[in-house]
C-alpha positions as CSV (number, residue, x, y, z in Angstrom):
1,X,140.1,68.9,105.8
2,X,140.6,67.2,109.3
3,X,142.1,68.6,112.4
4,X,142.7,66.0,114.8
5,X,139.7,63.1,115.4
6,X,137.0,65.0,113.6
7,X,135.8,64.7,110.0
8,X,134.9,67.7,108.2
9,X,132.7,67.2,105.2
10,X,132.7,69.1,102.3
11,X,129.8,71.4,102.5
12,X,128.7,69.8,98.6
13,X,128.9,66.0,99.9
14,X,126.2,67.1,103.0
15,X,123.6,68.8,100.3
16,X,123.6,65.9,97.5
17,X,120.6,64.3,96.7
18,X,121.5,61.2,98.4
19,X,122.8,62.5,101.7
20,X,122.2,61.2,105.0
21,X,120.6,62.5,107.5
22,X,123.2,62.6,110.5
23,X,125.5,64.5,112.7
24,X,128.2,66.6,110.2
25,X,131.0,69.1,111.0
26,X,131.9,71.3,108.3
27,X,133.2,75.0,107.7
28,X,131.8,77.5,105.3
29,X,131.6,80.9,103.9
30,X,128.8,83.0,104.9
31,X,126.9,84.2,102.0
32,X,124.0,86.1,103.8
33,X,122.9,86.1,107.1
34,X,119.7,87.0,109.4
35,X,120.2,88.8,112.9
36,X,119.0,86.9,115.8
37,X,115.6,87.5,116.4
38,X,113.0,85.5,118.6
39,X,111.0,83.3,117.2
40,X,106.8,83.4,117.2
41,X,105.1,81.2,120.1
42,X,108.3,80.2,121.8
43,X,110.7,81.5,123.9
44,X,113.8,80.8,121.6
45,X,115.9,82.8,119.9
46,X,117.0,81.6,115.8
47,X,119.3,82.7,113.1
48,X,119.9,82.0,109.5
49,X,122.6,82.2,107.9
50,X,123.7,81.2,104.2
51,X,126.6,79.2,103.5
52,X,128.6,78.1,100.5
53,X,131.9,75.8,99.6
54,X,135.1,77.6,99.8
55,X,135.4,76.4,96.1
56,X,132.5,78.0,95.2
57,X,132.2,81.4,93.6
58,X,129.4,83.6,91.3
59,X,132.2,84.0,88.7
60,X,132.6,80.0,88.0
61,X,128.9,78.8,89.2
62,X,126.7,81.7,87.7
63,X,123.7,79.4,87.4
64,X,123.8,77.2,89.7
65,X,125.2,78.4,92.9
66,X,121.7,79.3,94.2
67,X,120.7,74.9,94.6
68,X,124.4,74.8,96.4
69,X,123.8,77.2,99.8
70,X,123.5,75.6,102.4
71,X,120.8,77.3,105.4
72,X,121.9,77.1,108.7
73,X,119.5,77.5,111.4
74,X,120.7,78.4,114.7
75,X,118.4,78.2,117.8
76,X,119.1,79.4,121.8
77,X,117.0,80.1,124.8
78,X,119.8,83.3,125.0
79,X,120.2,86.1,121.9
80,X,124.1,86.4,123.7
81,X,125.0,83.0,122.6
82,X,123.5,83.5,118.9
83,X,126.8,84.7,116.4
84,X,126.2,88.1,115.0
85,X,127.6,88.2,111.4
86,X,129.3,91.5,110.8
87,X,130.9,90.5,107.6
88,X,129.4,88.5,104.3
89,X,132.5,86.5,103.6
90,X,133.5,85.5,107.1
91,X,134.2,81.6,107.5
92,X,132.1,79.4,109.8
93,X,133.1,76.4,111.4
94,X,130.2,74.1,112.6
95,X,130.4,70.9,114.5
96,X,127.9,68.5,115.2
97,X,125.4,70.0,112.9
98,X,122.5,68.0,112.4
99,X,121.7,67.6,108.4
100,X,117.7,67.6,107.7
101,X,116.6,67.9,104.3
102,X,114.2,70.1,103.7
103,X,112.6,70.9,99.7
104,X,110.6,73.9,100.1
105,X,112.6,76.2,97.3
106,X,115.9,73.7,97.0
107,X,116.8,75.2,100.5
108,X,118.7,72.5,102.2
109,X,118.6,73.3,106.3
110,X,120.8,72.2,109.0
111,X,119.9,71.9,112.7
């Protein structure tokens, strides 16, 4: 997908093995997600929230959709500007995203 000058990436290409680390734009379908809440020792505010392919579904990918969610982390200094996910299901559009890898239980994070 591409919608004037910016890239998206499928959400499969960001979470593979060999992946850079960089700036990504993508969108996604939210699979679970975590009210804002502040975070301990800092003043921010974070959300998670879960995110899968649009090809993706527990019908075709019974075993192995749990290694393909991608875990967004959101951060603010304001709750107001955090999105408040009202329906598993709904599709995300990031830009920008910064792509970390992370290993602790095959979650992959972005920033």
């Amino acid at each position: 997908m591409s919608g004037g000058n910016i890239k998206y990436s499928p959400i499969q290409d960001i979470i593979k093995e060999d992946a850079k680390e960089g700036d990504y734009n993508f969108y996604g379908i939210i699979y679970d997600a975590s009210l804002p809440f502040l975070e301990e020792n800092s003043d921010n505010y974070m959300c998670s929230i879960k995110i899968i392919d649009k090809e993706l579904n527990w019908i075709s990918h019974k075993n192995s959709l749990n290694k393909d969610i991608l875990t967004l982390i959101i951060k603010s200094t304001f709750k107001e500007n955090l999105p408040f996910v009202h329906c598993v299901g709904d599709i995300i559009r990031v830009h920008r995203a910064v792509y970390v890898k992370y290993s602790f239980l095959n979650y992959k994070k972005i920033y």
